[in-house]
VODOTOR-879724 format. One record per residue (C-alpha): residue in one letter; x, y, z. Coordinates in pm, whole numbers, plus 50000, padded with zeros to 5 digits. Layout:
<rs>
AXYZ ...
</rs>
This chain:
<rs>
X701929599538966 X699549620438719 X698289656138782 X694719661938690 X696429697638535 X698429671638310 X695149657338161 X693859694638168 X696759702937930 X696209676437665 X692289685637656 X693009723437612 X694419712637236 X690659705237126 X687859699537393 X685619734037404 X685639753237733 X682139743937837 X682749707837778 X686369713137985 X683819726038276 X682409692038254 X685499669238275 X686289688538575 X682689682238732 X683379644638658 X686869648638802 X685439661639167 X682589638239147 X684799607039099 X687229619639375 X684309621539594 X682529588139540 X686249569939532 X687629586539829 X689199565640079 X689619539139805 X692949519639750 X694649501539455 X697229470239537 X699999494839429 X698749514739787 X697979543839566 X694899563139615 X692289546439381 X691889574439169 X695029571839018 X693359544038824 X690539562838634 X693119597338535 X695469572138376 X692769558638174 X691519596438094 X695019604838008 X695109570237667 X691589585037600 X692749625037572 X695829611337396 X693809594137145 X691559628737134 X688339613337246 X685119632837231 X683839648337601 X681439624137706 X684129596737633 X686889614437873 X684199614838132 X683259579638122 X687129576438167 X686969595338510 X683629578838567 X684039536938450 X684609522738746 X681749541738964 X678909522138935 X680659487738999 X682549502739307 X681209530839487 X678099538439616 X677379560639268 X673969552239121 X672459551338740 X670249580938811 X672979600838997 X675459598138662 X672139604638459 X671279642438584 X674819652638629 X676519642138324 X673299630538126 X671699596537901 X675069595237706 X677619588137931 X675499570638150 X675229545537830 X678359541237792 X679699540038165 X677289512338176 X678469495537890 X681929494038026 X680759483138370 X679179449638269 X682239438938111 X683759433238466 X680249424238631 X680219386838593 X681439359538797 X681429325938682 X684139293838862 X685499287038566 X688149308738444 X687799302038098 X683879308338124 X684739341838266 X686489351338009 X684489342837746 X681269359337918 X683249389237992 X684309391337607 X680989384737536 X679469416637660 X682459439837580 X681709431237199 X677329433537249 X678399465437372 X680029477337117 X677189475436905 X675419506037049 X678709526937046 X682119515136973 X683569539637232 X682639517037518 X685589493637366 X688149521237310 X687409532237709 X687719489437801 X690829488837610 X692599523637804 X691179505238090 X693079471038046 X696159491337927 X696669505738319 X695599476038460 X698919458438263 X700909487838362 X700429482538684 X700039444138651 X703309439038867 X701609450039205 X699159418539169 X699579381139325 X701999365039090 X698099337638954 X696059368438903 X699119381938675 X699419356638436 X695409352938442 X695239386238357 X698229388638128 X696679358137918 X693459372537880 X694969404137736 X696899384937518 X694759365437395 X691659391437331 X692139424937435 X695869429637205 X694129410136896 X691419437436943 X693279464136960 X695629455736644 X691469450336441 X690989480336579 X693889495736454 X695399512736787 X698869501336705 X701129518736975 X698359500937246 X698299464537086 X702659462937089 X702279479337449 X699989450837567 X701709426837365 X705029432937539 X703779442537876 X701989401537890 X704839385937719 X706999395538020 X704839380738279 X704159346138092 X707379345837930 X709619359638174 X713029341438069 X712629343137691 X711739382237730 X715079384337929 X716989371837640 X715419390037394 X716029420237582 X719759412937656 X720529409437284 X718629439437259 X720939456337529 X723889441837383 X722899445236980 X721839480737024 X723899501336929 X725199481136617 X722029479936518 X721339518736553 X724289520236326 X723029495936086 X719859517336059 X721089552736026 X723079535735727 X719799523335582 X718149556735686 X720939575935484 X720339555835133 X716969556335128 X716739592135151 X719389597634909 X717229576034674 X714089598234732 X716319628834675 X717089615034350 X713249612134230 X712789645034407 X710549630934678 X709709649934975 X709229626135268 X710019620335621 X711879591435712 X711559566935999 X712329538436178 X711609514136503 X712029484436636 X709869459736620 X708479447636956 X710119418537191 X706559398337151 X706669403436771 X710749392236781 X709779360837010 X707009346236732 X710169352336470 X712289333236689 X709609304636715 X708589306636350 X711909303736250 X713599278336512 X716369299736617 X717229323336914 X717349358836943 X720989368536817 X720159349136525 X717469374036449 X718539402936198 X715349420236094 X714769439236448 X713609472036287 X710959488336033 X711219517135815 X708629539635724 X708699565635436 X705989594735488 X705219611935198 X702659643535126 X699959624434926 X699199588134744 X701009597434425 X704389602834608 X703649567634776 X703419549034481 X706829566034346 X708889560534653 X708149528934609 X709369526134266 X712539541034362 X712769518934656 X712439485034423 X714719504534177 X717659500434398 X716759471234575 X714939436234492 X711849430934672 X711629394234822 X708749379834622 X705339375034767 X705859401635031 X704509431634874 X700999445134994 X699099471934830 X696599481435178 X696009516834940 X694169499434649 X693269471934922 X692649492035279 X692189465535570 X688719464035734 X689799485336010 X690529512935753 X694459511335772 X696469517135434 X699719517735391 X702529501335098 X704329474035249 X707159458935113 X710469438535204 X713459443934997 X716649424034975 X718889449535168 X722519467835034 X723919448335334 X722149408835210 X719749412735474 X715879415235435 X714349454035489 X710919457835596 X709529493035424 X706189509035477 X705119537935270 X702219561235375 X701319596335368 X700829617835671 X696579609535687 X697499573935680 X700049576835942 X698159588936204 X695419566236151 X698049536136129 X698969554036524 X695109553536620 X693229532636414 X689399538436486 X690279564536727 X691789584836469 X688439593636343 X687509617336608 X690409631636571 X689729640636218 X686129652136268 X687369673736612 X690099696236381 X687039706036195 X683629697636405 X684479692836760 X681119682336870 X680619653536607 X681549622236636 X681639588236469 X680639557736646 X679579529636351 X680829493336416 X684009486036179 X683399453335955 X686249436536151 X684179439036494 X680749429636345 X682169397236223 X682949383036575 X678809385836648 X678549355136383 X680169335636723 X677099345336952 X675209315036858 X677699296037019 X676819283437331 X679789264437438 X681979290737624 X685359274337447 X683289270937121 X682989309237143 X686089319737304 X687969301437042 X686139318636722 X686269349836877 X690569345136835 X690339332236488 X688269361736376 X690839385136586 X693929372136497 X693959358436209 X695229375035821 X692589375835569 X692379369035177 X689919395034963 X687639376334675 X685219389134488 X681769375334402 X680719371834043 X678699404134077 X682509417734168 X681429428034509 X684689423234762 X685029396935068 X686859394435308 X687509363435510 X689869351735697 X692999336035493 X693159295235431 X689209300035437 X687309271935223 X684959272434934 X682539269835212 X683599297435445 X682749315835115 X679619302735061 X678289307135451 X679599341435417 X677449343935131 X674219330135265 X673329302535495 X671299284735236 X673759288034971 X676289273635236 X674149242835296 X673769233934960 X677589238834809 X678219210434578 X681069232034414 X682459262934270 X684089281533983 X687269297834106 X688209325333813 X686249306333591 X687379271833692 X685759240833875 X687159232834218 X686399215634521 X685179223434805 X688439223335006 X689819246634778 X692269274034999 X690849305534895 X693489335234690 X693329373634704 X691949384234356 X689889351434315 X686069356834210 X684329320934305 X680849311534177 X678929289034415 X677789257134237 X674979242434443 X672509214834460 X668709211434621 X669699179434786 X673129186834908 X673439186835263 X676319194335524 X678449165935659 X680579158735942 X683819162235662 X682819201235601 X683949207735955 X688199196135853 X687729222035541 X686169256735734 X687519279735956 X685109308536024 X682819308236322 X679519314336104 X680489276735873 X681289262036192 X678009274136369 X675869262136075 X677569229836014 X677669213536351 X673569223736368 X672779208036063 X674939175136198 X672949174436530 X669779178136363 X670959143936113 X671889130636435 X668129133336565 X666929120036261 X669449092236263 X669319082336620 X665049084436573 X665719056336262 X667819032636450 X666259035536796 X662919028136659 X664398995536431 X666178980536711 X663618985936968 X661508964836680 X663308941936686 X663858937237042 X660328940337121 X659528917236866 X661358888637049 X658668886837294 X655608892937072 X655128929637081 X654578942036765 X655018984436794 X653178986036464 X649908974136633 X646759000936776 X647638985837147 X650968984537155 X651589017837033 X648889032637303 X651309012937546 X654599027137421 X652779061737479 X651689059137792 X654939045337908 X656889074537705 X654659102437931 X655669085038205 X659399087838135 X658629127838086 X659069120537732 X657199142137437 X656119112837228 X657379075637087 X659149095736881 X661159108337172 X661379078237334 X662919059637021 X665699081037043 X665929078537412 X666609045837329 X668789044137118 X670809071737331 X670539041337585 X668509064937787 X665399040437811 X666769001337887 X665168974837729 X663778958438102 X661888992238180 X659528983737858 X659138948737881 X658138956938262 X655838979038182 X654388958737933 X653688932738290 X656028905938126 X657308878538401 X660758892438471 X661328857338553 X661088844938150 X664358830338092 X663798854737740 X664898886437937 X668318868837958 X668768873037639 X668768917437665 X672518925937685 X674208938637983 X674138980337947 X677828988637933 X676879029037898 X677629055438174 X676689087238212 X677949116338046 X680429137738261 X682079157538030 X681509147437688 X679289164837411 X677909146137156 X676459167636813 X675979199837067 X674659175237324 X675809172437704 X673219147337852 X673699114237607 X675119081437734 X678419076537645 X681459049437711 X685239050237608 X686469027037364 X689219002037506 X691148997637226 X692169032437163 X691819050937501 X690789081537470 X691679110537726 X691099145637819 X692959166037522 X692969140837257 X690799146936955 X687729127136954 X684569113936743 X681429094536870 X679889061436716 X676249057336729 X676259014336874 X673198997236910 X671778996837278 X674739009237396 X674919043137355 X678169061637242 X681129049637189 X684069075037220 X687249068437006 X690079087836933 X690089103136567 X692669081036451 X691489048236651 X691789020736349 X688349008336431 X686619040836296 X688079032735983 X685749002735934 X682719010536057 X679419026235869 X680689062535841 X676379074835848 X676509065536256 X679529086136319 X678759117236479 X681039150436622 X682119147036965 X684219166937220 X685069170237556 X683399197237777 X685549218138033 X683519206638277 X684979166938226 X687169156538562 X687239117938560 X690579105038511 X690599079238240 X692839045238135 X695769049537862 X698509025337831 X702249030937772 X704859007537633 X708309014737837 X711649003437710 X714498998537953 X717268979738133 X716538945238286 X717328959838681 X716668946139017 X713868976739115 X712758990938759 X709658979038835 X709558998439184 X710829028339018 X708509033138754 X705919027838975 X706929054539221 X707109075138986 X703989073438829 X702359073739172 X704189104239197 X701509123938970 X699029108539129 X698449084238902 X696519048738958 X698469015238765 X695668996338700 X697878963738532 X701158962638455 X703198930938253 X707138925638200 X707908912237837 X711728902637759 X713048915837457 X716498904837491 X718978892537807 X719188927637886 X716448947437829 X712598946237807 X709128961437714 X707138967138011 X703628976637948 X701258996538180 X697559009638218 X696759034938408 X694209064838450 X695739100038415 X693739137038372 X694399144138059 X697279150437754 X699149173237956 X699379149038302 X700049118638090 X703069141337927 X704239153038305 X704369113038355 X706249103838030 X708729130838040 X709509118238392 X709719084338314 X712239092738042 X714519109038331 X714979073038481 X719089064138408 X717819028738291 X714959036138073 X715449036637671 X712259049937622 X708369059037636 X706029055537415 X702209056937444 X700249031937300 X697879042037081 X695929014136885 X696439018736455 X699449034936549 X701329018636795 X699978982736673 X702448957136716 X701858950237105 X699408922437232 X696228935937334 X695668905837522 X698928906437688 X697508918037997 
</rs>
């Protein structure tokens, strides 16, 4: 357990005495309020806050950020108030005690929403001081530390959120040593078996690969002695989570896996950098492609460092960094390492601008949809980047297989909107063009171009995204306005109304107020939304409801939305095409039909490929969808006495409904038996198929999936 003297000790090395007073004020004070208090570990709750104090004095954190440490979790769970914190430690770390408090304040059902609120304010509170984040981050590091004491759901909860957002942070950050911690730390609670392996080869490898490194230690220096380099030589492993994505990259398993450690060469300044270098490529050939210059190039967060991977004396591939001393320490602490800087020389000043890398995740506020956001958020935090230059030779830097229009959004929204094309290093391209490091681009644009539903396959930043799908829903207004007021028209004009008429259009009015509607305007595209039915109108306008005519308005096949969003819209009528089945998981478009709503297909459903591309419009499915939904599979298997009964059990199983099921000989032995049924989503239809495939007297499973899978009878049931 940690000593308060411990903390004490690692202050001494820079905080003033007056300021130490202070710590030790907060120290009593959030003993006091957290007396009594326990953690799930049983340990006194106070444990909890010095462990976070102890990251923040090892990062050498100003004052008021060390007592924010002691004092984070106050206001959320003790009796402490905002003016109490205010007159005994003052505005500041009230600020930023607050900021860190309404990361953990909301509670929303949904898991996923949580998170994505939660990461929501942590980054709006970074943009009044960027300490609030660094205390967060100690915060979450104990909380992992200690993540074994929890029930086993809140671990991997918790170990996924960290994984997912607070690691990627970290690494943008540049707080190395924490990101590989957390990294590691999660991987063992969601991975638990393939973090085993990893570290039984790791057991079992060490000390041949110790060996293997000291021998590799030994030539490198005598290389630098030979250019009379002065430099200090080191090396590590490489984490288990950063050996597991190898192993996946690479389809292999962990003793397969030879490039388990990293050597760095620390040299006294930039010059001595570039030359070790040189003598490093002298005696070895780097692997092409795999050199980057982050000294000419530093990455957003500041870091810069030579990297480089070399062809090694034993035929395996080296990984060697190459910084100098200044470089190294900020590599270790990243932002952090700014105070410590500024504290060797002015301990009371501090530096607390936003880095570049954070203030590009605020283009995902205007995101509403929690996923929406929660998903750009990741992209812009774990993602590599490309740097391009504008013609004016002004550096970007976006996020790497970014577009011509990721560029161009970057740019300016306007000059987004209206990219017709570009000149890449003097060169026309298109607009799907993968963006290089080095390339200066020259946006090509026209008065009348517009953003289509095709832009959204070629972008990957949040702000393109964000822009794009706005500028779709707004053509999908004006769209659905066009073709809800011609086919109301022409409906109308069946039984003599003619909307183009003083009277009539006073009646349409009327009867839009009535339906809470703005004006006919809005009530055109209620319509064709299949929000208004045709029978309301003709009532209104006192036709006999009797007149054989009104048998002539088709049935209205719609439903109501219950999970679906249509061009950023939750509330439109939808209904699922039959032919190609869409569920929960699989990627989706909507079709505007007239007086029937939507109709929902799967992207690659053959009867999108025929239809007037102007009515198609971007569709997705909310988190909030829970209706089970019909798919059909096509199972192959021996002709046996109870097949039937076994498939069936087993589907029913998952809790599953058959809705029809048909046996089709294919030859004396064997058949095709096809089945529909309603499942949750991908990932329950998948449980179903995987055990259907564990049958002894099944072939095999396929599901059917029309354009694809084309060759059964549609009508066959």
């Amino acid at each position: 357990m940690i000593r308060f003297d411990d903390i004490i000790e690692k202050l001494d090395s820079y905080l003033a005495k007056e300021d130490m007073e202070e710590v030790k004020k907060a120290y009593a004070y959030s003993a006091k309020v957290h007396a009594g208090q326990k953690r799930y570990s049983g340990e006194p709750y106070m444990v909890h806050p010095m462990e976070v104090t102890s990251v923040l004095a090892d990062i050498k954190l100003d004052k008021e950020s060390i007592i924010t440490g002691l004092l984070h979790d106050t206001l959320e769970d003790t009796l402490a108030t905002e003016d109490d914190i205010n007159e005994m430690f003052g505005k500041e770390v009230l600020t930023l005690v607050e900021g860190v408090t309404k990361i953990g304040q909301i509670q929303i059902s949904s898991s996923f929403k949580r998170q994505a609120e939660n990461f929501r304010k942590l980054i709006l509170a970074t943009g009044k001081d960027i300490r609030v984040i660094i205390v967060k981050l100690a915060d979450r590091l104990h909380n992992v530390r200690t993540i074994s004491f929890l029930p086993k759901n809140k671990q991997e909860s918790l170990a996924k959120e960290t994984l997912d957002l607070y690691a990627p942070l970290a690494d943008r950050l540049g707080i190395y040593w924490m990101r590989i911690e957390l990294e590691d730390r999660c991987f063992k609670v969601l991975k638990p078996d393939e973090y085993e392996e990893i570290s039984k080869t790791f057991v079992d490898k060490k000390e041949e690969w110790e060996k293997y490194s000291l021998e590799i230690e030994s030539l490198i220096f005598e290389q630098l002695k030979k250019f009379n380099i002065k430099a200090e030589i080191q090396n590590r492993f490489k984490n288990f989570y950063g050996i597991y994505k190898k192993m996946i990259s690479r389809d292999i398993d962990s003793n397969s896996v030879r490039d388990v450690k990293a050597f760095r060469i620390i040299t006294e300044d930039i010059a001595a950098c570039y030359a070790a270098l040189g003598s490093v490529h002298s005696v070895w050939k780097p692997v092409p492609g795999r050199f980057k210059d982050y000294i000419a190039l530093p990455k957003s967060n500041g870091y810069k460092s030579l990297h480089t991977i070399v062809i090694g004396p034993f035929g395996d591939q080296v990984e060697v960094q190459i910084r100098t001393k200044k470089m190294h320490e900020f590599a270790e602490y990243g932002v952090a390492a700014h105070w410590k800087y500024k504290l060797d020389k002015l301990p009371r000043e501090r530096i607390i601008d936003l880095p570049d890398s954070v203030k590009k995740i605020f283009d995902a506020q205007t995101l509403n949809d929690p996923k929406e956001f929660i998903d750009a958020v990741k992209d812009e935090l774990t993602t590599n980047f490309v740097y391009v230059f504008t013609p004016n030779g002004d550096l970007k830097e976006l996020p790497i297989d970014s577009s011509i229009i990721d560029f161009a959004y970057s740019i300016h929204s306007d000059l987004g909107d209206q990219c017709s094309s570009a000149r890449v290093n003097s060169k026309i391209v298109p607009l799907n063009y993968k963006l290089k490091s080095g390339d200066t681009i020259e946006i090509i644009t026209k008065k009348d171009r517009k953003p289509n539903r095709d832009w959204l396959k070629h972008v990957i930043t949040s702000k393109a995204k964000t822009k794009i799908r706005n500028s779709i829903k707004n053509d999908l207004s004006v769209e659905s306005l066009k073709l809800g007021k011609e086919i109301l028209e022409k409906k109308l004009t069946k039984y003599g109304i003619d909307i183009n008429t003083k009277d009539a259009t006073a009646k349409l009015n009327a009867f839009a107020q009535k339906k809470s509607l703005k004006n006919l305007d809005d009530l055109f595209v209620a319509y064709s939304f299949s929000k208004i039915n045709l029978l309301e109108i003709l009532n209104y306008f006192d036709l006999n409801p009797a007149n054989k005519k009104l048998k002539e308005i088709p049935s209205n096949s719609t439903s109501l939305n219950d999970g679906i969003i249509v061009g950023g819209n939750d509330n439109i009528m939808v209904r699922f095409c039959k032919s190609c089945s869409p569920i929960y998981g699989d990627e989706i478009i909507g079709y505007i039909t007239i007086g029937r709503g939507i109709s929902i297909h799967r992207i690659s459903c053959k009867q999108i490929l025929e239809v007037d591309t102007s009515r198609l419009v971007d569709a997705k499915w909310n988190e909030s969808f829970q209706s089970k939904t019909s798919t059909r599979l096509k199972v192959t298997c021996f002709d046996k006495p109870g097949i039937l009964s076994e498939i069936s059990n087993t589907i029913a199983k998952h809790d599953s409904n058959i809705i029809k099921i048909n046996a089709k000989p294919i030859s004396l032995t064997k058949s095709s038996i096809y089945i529909e049924m309603l499942v949750k989503d991908t990932n329950h239809l998948s449980e179903i198929i995987d055990d259907l495939n564990l049958l002894p007297d099944i072939n095999n499973v396929d599901r059917l999936l029309y354009g694809k899978h084309n060759q059964y009878n549609l009508n066959l049931y």
